[in-house]
PDB file of N, H, CA, C and O in Angstrom:
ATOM      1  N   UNK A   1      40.253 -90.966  13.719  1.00  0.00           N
ATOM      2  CA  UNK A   1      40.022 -90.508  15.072  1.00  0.00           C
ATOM      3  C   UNK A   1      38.520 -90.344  15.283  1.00  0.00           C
ATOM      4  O   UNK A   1      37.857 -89.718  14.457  1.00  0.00           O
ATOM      5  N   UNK A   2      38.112 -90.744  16.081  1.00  0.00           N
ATOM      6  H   UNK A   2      38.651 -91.253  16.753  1.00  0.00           H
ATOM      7  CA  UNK A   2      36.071 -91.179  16.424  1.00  0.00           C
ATOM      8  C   UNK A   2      36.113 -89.758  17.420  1.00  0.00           C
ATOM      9  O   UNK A   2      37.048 -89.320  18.091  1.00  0.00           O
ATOM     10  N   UNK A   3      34.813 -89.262  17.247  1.00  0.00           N
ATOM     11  H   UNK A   3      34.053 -89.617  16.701  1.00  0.00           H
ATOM     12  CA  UNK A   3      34.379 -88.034  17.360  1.00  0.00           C
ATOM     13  C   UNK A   3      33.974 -88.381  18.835  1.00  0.00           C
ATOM     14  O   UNK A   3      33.218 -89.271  19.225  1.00  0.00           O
ATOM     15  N   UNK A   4      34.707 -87.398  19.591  1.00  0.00           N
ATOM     16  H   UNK A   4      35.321 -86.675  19.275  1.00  0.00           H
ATOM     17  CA  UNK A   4      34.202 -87.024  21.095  1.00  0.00           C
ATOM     18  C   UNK A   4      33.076 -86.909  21.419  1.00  0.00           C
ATOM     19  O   UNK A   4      32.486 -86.129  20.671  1.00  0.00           O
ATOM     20  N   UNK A   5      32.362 -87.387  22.326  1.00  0.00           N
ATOM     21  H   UNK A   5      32.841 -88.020  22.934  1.00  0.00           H
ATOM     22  CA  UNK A   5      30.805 -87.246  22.759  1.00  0.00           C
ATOM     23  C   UNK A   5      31.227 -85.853  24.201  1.00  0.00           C
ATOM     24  O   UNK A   5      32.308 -85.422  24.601  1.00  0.00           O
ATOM     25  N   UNK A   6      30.174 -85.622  24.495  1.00  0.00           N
ATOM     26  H   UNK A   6      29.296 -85.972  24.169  1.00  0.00           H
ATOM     27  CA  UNK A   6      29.741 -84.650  25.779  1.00  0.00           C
ATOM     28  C   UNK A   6      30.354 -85.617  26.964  1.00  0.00           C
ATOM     29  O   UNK A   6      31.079 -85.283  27.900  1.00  0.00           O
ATOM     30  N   UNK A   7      29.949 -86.634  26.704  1.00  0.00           N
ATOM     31  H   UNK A   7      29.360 -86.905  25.943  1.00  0.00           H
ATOM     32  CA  UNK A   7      30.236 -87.556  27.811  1.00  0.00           C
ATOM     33  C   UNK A   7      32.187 -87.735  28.658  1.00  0.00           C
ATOM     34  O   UNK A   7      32.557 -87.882  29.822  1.00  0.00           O
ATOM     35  N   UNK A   8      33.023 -87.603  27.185  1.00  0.00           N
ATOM     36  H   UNK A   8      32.722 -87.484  26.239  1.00  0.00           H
ATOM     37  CA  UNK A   8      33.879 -88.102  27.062  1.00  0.00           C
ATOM     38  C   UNK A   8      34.712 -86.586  27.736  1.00  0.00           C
ATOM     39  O   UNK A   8      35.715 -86.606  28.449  1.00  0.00           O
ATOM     40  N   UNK A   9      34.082 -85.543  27.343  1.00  0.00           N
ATOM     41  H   UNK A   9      33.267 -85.527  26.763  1.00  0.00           H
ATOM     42  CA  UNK A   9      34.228 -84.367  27.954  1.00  0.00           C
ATOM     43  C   UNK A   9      34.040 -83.740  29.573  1.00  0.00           C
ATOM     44  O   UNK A   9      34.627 -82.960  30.322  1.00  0.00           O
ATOM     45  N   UNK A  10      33.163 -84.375  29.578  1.00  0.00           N
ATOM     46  H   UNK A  10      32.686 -85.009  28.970  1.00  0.00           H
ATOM     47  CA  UNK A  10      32.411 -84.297  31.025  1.00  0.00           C
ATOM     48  C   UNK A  10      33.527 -84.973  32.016  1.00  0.00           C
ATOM     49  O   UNK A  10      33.778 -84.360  33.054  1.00  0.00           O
ATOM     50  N   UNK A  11      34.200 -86.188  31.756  1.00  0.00           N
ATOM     51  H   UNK A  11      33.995 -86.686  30.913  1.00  0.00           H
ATOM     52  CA  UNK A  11      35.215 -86.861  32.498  1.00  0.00           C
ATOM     53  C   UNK A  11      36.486 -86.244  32.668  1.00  0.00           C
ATOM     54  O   UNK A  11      37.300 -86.892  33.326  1.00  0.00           O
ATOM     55  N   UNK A  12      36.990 -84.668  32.032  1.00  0.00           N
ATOM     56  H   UNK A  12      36.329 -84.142  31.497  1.00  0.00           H
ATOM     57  CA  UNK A  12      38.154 -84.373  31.642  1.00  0.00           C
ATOM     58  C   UNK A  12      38.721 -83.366  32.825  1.00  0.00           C
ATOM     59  O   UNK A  12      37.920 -82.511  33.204  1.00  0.00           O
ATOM     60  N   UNK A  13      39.606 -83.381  33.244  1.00  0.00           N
ATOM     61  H   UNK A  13      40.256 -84.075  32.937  1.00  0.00           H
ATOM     62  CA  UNK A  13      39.561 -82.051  34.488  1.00  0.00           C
ATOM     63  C   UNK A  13      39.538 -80.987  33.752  1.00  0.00           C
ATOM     64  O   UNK A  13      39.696 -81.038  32.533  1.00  0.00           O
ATOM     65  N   UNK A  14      39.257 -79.464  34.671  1.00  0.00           N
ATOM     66  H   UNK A  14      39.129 -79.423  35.661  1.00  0.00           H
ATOM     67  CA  UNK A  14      39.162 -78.598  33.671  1.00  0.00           C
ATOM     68  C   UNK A  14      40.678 -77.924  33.018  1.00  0.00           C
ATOM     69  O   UNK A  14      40.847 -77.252  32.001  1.00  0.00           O
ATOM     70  N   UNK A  15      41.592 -78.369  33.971  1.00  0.00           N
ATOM     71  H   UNK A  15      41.455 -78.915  34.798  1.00  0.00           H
ATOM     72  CA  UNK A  15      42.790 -77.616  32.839  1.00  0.00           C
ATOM     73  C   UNK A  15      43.048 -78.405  31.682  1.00  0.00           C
ATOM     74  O   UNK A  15      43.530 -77.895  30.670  1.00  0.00           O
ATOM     75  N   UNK A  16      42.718 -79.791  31.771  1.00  0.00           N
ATOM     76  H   UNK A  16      42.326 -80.205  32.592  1.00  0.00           H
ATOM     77  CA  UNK A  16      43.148 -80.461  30.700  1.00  0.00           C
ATOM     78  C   UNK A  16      41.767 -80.529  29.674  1.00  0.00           C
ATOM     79  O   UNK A  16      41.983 -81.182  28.653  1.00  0.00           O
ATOM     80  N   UNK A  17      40.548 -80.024  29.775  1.00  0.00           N
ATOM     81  H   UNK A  17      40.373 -79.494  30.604  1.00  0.00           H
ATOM     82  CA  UNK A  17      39.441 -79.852  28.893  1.00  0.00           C
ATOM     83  C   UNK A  17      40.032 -78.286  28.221  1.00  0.00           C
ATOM     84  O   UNK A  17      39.822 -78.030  27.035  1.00  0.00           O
ATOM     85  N   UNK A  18      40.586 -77.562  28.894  1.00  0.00           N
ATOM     86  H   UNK A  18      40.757 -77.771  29.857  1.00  0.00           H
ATOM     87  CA  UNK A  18      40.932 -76.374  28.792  1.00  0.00           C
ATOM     88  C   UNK A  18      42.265 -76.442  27.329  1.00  0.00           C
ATOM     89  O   UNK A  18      42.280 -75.852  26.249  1.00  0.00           O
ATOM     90  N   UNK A  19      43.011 -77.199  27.804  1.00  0.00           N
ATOM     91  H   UNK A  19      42.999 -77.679  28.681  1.00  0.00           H
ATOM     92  CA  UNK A  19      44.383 -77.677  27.164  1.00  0.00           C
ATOM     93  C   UNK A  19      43.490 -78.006  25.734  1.00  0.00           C
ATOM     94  O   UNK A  19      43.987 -77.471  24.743  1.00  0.00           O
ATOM     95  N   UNK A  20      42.277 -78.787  25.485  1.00  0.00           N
ATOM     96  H   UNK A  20      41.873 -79.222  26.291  1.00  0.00           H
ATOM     97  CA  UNK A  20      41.652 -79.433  24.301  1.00  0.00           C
ATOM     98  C   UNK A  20      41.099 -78.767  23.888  1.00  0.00           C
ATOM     99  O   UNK A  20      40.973 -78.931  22.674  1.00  0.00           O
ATOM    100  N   UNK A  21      40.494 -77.768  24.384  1.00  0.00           N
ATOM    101  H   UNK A  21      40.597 -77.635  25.370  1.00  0.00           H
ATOM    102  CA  UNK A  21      39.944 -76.711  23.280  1.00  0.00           C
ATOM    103  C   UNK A  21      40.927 -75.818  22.890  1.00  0.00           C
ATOM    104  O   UNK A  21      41.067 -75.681  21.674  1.00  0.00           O
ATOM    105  N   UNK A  22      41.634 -75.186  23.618  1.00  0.00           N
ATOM    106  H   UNK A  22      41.521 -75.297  24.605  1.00  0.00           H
ATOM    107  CA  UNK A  22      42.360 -74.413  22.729  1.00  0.00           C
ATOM    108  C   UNK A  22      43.395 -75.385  21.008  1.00  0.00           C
ATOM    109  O   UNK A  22      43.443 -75.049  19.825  1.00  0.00           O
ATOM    110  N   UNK A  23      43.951 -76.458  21.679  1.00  0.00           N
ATOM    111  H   UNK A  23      43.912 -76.732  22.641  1.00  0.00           H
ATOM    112  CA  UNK A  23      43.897 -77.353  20.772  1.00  0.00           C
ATOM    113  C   UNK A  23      42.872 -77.747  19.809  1.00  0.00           C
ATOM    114  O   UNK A  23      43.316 -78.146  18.732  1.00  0.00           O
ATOM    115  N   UNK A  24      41.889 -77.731  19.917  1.00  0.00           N
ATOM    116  H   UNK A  24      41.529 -77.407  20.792  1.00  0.00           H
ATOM    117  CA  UNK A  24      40.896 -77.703  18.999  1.00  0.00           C
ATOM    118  C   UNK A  24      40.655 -76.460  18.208  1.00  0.00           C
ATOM    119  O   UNK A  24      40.249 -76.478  17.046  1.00  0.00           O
ATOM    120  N   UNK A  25      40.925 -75.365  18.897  1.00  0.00           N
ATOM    121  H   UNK A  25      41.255 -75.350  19.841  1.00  0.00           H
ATOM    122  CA  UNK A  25      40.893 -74.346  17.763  1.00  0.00           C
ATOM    123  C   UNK A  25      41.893 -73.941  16.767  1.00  0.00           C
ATOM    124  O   UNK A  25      41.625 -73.334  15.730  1.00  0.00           O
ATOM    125  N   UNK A  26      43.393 -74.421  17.250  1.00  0.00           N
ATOM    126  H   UNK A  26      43.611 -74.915  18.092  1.00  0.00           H
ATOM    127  CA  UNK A  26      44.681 -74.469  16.701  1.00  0.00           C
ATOM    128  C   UNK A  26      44.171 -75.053  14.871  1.00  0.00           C
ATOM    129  O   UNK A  26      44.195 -74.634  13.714  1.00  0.00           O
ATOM    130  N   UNK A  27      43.686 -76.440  15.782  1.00  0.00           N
ATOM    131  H   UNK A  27      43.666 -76.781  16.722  1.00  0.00           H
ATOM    132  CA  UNK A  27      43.473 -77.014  14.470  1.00  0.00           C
ATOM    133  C   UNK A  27      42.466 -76.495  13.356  1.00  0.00           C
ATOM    134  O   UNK A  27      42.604 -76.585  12.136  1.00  0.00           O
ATOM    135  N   UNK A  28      41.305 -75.869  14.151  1.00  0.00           N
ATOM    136  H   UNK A  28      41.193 -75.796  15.142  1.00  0.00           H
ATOM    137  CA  UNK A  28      40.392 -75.510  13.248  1.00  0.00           C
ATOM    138  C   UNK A  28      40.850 -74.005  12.340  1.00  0.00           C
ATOM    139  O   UNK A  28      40.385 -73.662  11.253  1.00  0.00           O
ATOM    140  N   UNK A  29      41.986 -73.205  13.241  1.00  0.00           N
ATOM    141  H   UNK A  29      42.363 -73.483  14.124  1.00  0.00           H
ATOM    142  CA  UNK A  29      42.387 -71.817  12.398  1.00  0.00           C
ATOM    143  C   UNK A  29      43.059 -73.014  11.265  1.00  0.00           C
ATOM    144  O   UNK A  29      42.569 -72.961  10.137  1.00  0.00           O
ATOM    145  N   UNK A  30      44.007 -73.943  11.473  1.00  0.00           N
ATOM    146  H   UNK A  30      44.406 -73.986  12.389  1.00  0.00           H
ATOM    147  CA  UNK A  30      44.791 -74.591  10.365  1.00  0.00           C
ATOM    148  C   UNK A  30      43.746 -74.826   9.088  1.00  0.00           C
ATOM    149  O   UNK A  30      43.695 -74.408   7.931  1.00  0.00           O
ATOM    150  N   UNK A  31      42.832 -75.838  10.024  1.00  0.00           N
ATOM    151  H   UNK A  31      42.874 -76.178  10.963  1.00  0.00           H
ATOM    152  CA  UNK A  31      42.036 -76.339   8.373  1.00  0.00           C
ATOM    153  C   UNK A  31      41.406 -74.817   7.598  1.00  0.00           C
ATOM    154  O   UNK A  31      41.555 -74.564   6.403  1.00  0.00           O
ATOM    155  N   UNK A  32      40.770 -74.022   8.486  1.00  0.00           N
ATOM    156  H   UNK A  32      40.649 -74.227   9.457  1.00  0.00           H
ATOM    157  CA  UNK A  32      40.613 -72.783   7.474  1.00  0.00           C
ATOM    158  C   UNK A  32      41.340 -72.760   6.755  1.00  0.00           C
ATOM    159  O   UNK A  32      41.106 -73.300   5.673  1.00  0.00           O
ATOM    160  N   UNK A  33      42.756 -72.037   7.025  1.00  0.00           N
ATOM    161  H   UNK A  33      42.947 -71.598   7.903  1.00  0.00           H
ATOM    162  CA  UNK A  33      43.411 -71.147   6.479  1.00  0.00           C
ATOM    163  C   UNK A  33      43.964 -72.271   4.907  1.00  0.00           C
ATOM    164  O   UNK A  33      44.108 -71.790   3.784  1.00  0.00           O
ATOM    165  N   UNK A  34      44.225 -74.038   5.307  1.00  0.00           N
ATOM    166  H   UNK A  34      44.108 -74.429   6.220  1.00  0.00           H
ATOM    167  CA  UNK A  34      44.170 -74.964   4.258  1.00  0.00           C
ATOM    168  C   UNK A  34      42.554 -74.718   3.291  1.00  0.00           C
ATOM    169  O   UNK A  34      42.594 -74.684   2.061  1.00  0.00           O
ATOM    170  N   UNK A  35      41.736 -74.624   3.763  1.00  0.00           N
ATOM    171  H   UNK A  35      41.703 -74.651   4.762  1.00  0.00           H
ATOM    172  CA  UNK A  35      40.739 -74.881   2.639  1.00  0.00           C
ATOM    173  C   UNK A  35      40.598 -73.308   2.024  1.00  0.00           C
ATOM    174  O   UNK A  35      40.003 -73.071   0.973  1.00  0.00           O
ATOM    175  N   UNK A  36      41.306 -72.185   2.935  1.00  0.00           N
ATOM    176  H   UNK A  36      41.790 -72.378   3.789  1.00  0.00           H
ATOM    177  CA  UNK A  36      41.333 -71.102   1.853  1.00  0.00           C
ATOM    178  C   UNK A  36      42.486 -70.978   0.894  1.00  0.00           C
ATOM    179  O   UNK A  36      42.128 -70.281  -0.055  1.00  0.00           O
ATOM    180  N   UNK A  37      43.452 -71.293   0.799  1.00  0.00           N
ATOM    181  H   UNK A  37      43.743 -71.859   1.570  1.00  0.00           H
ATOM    182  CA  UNK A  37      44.418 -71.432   0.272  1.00  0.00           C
ATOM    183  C   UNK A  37      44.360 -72.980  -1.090  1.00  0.00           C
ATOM    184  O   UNK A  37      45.129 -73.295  -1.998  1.00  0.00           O
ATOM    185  N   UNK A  38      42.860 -73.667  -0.501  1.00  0.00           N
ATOM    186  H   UNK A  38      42.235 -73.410   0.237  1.00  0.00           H
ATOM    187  CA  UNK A  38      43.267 -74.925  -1.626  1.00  0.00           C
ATOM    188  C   UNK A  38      43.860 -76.446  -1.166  1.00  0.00           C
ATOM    189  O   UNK A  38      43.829 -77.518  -1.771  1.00  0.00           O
ATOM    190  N   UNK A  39      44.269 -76.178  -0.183  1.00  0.00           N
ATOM    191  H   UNK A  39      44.294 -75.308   0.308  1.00  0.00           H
ATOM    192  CA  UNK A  39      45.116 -76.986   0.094  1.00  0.00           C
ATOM    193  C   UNK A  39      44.146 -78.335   0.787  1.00  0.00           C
ATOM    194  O   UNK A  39      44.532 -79.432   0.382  1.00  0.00           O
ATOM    195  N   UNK A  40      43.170 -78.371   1.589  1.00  0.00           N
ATOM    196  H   UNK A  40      42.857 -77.480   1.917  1.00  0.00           H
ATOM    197  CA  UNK A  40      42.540 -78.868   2.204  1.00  0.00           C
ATOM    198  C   UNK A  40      41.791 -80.014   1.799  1.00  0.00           C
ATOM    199  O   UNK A  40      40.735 -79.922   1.173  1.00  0.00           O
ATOM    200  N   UNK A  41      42.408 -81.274   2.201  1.00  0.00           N
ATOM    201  H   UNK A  41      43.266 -81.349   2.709  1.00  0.00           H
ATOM    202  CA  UNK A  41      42.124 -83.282   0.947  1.00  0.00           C
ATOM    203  C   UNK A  41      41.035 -82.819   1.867  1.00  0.00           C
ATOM    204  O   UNK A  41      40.918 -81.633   1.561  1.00  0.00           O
ATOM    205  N   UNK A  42      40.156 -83.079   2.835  1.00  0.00           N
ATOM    206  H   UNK A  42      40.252 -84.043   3.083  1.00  0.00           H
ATOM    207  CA  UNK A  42      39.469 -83.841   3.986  1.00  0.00           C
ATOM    208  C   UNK A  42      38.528 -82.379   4.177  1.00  0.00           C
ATOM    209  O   UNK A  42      39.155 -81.421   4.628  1.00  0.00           O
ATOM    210  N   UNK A  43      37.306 -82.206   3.910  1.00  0.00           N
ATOM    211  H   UNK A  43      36.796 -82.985   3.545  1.00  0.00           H
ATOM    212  CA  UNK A  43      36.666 -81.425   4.102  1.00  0.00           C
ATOM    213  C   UNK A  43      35.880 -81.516   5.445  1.00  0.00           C
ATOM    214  O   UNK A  43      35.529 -80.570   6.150  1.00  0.00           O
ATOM    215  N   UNK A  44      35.663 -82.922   5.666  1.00  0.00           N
ATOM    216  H   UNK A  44      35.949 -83.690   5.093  1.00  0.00           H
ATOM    217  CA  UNK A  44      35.102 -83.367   6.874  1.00  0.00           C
ATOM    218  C   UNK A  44      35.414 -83.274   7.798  1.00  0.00           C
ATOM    219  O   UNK A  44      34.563 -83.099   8.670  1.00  0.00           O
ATOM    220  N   UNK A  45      36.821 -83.337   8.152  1.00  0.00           N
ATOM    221  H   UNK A  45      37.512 -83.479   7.443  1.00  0.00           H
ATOM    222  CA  UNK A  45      37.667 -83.063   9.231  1.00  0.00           C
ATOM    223  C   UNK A  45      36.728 -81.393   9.471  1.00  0.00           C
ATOM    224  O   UNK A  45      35.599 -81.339   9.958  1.00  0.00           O
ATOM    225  N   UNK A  46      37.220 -80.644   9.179  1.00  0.00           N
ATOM    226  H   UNK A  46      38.137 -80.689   8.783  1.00  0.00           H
ATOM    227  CA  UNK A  46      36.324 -79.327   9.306  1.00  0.00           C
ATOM    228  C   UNK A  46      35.172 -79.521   9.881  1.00  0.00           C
ATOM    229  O   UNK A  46      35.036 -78.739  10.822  1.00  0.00           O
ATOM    230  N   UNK A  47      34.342 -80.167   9.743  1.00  0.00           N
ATOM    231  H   UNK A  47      34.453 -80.802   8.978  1.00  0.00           H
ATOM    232  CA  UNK A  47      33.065 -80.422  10.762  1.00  0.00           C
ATOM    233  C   UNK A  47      33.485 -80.558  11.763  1.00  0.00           C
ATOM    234  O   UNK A  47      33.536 -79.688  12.632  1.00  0.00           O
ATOM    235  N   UNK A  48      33.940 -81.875  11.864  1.00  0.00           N
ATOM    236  H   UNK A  48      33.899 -82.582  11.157  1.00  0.00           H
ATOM    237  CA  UNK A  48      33.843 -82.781  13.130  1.00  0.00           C
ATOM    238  C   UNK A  48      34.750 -81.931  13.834  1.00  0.00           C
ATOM    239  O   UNK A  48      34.313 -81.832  14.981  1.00  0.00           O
ATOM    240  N   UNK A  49      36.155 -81.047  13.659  1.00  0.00           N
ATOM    241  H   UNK A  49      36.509 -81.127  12.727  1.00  0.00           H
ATOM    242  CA  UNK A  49      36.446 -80.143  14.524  1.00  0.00           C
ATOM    243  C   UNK A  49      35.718 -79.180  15.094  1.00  0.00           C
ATOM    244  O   UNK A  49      36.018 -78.775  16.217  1.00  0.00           O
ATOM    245  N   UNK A  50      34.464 -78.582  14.278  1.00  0.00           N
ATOM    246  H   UNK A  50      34.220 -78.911  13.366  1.00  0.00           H
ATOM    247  CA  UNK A  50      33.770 -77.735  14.774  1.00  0.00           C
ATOM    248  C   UNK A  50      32.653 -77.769  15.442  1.00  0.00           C
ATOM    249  O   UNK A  50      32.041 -76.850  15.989  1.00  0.00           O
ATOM    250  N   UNK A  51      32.359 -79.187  15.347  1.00  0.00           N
ATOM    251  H   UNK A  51      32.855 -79.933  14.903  1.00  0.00           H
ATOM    252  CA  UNK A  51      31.344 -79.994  16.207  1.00  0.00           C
ATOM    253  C   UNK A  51      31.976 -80.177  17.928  1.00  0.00           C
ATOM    254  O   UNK A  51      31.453 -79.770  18.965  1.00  0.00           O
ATOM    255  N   UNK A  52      33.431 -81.031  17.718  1.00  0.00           N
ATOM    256  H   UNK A  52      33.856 -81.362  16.876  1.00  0.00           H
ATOM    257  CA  UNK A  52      34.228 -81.318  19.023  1.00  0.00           C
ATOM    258  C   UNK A  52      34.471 -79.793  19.586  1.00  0.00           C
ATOM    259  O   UNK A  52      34.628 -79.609  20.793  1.00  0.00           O
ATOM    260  N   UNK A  53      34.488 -78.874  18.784  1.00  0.00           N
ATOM    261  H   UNK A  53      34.359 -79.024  17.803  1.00  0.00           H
ATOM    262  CA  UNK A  53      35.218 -77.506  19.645  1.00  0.00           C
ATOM    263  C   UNK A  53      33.233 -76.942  20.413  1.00  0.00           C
ATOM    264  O   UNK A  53      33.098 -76.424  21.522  1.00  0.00           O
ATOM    265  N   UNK A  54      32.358 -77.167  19.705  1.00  0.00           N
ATOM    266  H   UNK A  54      32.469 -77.588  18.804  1.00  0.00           H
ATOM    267  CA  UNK A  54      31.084 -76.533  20.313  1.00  0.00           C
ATOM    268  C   UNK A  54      30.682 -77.141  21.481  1.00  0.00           C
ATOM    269  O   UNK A  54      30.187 -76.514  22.417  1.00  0.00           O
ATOM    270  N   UNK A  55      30.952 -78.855  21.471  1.00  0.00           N
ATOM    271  H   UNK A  55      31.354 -79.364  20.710  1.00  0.00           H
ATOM    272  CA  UNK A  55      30.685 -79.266  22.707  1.00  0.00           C
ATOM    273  C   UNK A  55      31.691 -79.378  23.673  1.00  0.00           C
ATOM    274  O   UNK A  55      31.549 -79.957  24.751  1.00  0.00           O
ATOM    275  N   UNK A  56      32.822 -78.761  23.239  1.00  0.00           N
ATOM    276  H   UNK A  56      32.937 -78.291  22.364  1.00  0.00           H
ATOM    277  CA  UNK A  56      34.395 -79.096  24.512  1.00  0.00           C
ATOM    278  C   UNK A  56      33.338 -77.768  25.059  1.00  0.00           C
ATOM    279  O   UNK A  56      32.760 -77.888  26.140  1.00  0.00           O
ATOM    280  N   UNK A  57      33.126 -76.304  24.066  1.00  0.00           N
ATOM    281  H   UNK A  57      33.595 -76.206  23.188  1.00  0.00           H
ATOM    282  CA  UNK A  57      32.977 -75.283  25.122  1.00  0.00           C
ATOM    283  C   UNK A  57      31.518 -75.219  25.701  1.00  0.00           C
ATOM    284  O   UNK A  57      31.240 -74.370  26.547  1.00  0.00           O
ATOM    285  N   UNK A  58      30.602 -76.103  25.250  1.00  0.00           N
ATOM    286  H   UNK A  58      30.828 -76.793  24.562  1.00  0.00           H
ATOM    287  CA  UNK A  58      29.281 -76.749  25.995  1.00  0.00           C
ATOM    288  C   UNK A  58      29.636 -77.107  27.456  1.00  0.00           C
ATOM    289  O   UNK A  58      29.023 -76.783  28.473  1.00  0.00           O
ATOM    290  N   UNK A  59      30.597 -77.739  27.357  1.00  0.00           N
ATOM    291  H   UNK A  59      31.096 -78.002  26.531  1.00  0.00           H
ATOM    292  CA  UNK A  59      30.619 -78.738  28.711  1.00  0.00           C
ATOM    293  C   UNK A  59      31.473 -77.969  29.443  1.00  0.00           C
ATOM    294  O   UNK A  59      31.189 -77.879  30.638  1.00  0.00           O
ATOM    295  N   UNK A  60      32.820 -77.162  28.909  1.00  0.00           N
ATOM    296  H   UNK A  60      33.051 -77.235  27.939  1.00  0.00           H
ATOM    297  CA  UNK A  60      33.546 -76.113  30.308  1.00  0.00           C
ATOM    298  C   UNK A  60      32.281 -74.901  30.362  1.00  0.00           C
ATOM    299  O   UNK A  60      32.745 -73.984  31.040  1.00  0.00           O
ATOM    300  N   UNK A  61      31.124 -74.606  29.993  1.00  0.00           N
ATOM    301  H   UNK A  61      30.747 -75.350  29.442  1.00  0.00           H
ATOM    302  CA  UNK A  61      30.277 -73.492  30.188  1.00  0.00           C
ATOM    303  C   UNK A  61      29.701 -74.233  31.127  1.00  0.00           C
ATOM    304  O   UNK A  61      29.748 -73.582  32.170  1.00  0.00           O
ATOM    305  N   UNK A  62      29.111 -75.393  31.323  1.00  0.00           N
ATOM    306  H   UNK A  62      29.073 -75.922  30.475  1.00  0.00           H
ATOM    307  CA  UNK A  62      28.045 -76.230  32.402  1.00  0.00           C
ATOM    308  C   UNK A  62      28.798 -76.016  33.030  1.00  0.00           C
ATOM    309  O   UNK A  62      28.218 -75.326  33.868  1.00  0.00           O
ATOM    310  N   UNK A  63      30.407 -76.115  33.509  1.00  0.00           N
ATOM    311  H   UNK A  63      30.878 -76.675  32.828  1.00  0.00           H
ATOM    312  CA  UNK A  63      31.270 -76.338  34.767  1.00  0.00           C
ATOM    313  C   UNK A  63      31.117 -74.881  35.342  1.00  0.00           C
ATOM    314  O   UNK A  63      30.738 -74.571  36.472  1.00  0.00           O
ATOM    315  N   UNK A  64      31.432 -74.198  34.486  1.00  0.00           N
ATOM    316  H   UNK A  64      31.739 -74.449  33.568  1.00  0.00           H
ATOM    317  CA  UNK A  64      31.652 -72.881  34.570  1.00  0.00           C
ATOM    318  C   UNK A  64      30.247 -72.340  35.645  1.00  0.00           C
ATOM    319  O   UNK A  64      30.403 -71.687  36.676  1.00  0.00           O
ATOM    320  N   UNK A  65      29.108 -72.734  35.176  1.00  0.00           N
ATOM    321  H   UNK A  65      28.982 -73.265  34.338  1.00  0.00           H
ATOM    322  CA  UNK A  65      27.364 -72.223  35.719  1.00  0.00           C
ATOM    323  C   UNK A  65      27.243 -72.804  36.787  1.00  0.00           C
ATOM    324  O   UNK A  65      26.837 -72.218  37.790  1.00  0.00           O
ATOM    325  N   UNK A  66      27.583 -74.108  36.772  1.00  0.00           N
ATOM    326  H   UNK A  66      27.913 -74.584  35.957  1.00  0.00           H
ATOM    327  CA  UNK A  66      28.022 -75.019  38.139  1.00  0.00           C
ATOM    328  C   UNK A  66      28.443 -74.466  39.688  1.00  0.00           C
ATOM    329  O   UNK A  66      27.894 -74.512  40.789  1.00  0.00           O
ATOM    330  N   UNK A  67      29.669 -73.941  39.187  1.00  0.00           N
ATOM    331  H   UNK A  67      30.115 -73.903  38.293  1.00  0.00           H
ATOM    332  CA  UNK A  67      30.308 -73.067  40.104  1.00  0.00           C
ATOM    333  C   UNK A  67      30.045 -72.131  40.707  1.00  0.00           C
ATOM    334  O   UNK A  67      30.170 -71.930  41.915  1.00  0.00           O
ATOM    335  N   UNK A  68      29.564 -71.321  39.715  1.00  0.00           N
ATOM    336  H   UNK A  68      29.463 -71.485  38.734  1.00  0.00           H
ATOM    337  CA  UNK A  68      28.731 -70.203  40.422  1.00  0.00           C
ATOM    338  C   UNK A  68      27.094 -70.511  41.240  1.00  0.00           C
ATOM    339  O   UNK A  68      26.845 -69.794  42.209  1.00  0.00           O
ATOM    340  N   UNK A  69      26.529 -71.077  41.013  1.00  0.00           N
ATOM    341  H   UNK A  69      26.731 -71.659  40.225  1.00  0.00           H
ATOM    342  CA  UNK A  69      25.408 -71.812  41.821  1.00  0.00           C
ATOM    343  C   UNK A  69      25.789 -72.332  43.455  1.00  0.00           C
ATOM    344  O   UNK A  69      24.941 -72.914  44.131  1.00  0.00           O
TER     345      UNK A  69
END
């Protein structure tokens, strides 16, 4: 799965950017709780979720500042 840009975010409406981050964090409590327990093949995955979850909430914060302006 190829790593989301800002861009790819920017195109998303906000309930359904909304729908992807919380999904994105689902996954990221999972891989924790796998790499504390041991369990965790793919260490990388762990980045790149925590990379995709900083810029999903980058880009609903611009919408967010947007609005209020």
């Amino acid at each position: 799965m190829p790593v989301k840009k800002a861009k790819d975010f920017r195109g998303m409406p906000a309930k359904e950017l909304a729908a992807h981050i919380r999904g994105l964090r689902e996954e990221y409590f999972n891989l924790r709780l796998q790499q504390g327990t041991g369990q965790l093949e793919n260490n990388q995955r762990l980045r790149i979720v925590r990379k995709e979850l900083a810029c999903a909430l980058t880009v609903q914060g611009e919408g967010t500042n947007a609005e209020q302006n």
